[in-house]
PLY file of the C-alpha trace (Angstrom):
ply
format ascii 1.0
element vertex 75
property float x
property float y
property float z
element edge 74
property int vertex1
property int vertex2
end_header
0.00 0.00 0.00
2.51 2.26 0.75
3.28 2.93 -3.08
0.38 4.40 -3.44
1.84 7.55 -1.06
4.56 9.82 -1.86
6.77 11.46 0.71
4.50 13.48 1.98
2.05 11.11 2.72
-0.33 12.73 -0.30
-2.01 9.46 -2.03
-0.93 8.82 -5.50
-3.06 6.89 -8.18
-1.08 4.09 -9.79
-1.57 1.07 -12.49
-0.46 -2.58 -11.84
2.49 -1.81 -13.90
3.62 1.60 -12.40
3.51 -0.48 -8.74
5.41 -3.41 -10.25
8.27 -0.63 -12.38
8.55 0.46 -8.40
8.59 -2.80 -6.12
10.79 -6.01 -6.91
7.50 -8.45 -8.10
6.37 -9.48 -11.33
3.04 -8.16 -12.78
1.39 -10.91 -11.75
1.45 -10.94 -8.09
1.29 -7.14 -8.10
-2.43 -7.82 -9.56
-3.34 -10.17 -6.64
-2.22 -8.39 -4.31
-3.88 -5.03 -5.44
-6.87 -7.26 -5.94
-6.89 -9.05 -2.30
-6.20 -5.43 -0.71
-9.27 -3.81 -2.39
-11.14 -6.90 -1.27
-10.05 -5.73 2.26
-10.58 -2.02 1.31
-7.07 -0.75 1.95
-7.13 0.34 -1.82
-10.20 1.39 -4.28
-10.32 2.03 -7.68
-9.79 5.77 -8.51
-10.68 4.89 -12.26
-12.12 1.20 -13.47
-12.15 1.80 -16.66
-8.62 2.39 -16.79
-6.95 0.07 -14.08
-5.93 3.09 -11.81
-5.84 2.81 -7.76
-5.24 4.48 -4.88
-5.28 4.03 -1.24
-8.34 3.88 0.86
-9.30 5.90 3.55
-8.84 2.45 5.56
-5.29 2.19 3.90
-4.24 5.10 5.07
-5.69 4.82 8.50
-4.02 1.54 9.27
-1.05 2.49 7.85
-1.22 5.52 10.21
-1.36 3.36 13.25
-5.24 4.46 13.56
-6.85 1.04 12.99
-5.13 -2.58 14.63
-5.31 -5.39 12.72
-7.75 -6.74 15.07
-10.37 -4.12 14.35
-10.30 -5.46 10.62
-12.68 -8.21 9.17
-11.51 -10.76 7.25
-12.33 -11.11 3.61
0 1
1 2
2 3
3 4
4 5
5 6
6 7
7 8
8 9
9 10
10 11
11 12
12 13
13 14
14 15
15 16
16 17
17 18
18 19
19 20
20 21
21 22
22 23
23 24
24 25
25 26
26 27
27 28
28 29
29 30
30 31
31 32
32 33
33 34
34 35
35 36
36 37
37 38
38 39
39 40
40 41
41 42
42 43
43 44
44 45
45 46
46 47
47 48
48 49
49 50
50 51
51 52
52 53
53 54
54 55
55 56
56 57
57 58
58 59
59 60
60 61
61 62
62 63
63 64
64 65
65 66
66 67
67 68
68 69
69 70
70 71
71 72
72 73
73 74
């Protein structure tokens, strides 16, 4: 999740293949695991149509330390 922020903590909206240019998986896996973390909504689309995602409100939150992993449901 955390390539979907920059720096500054501002969310950016990112393909499959701008994550995978960024992080050391192939395509693949980088598509299941966007896929299982918007099943958990820690990332949404930002636009279907084109494949582009960013982080959730719940993303960020967790991320932040502002929801444990025990408050979270399993999917």
């Amino acid at each position: 999740m955390w390539v979907l922020l920059n720096e500054g903590n501002r969310p950016l909206i990112a393909n499959p293949s701008t994550v995978e240019a960024n992080i050391d998986y192939k395509i693949s896996h980088v598509r299941r695991r966007l896929r299982a973390l918007q099943d958990g909504g820690f990332v949404e689309y930002y636009d279907e149509d084109r494949g582009l995602y960013r982080i959730s409100e719940q993303g960020r939150a967790y991320l932040a330390g502002e929801l444990a992993a025990d408050d979270l449901t399993e999917y």
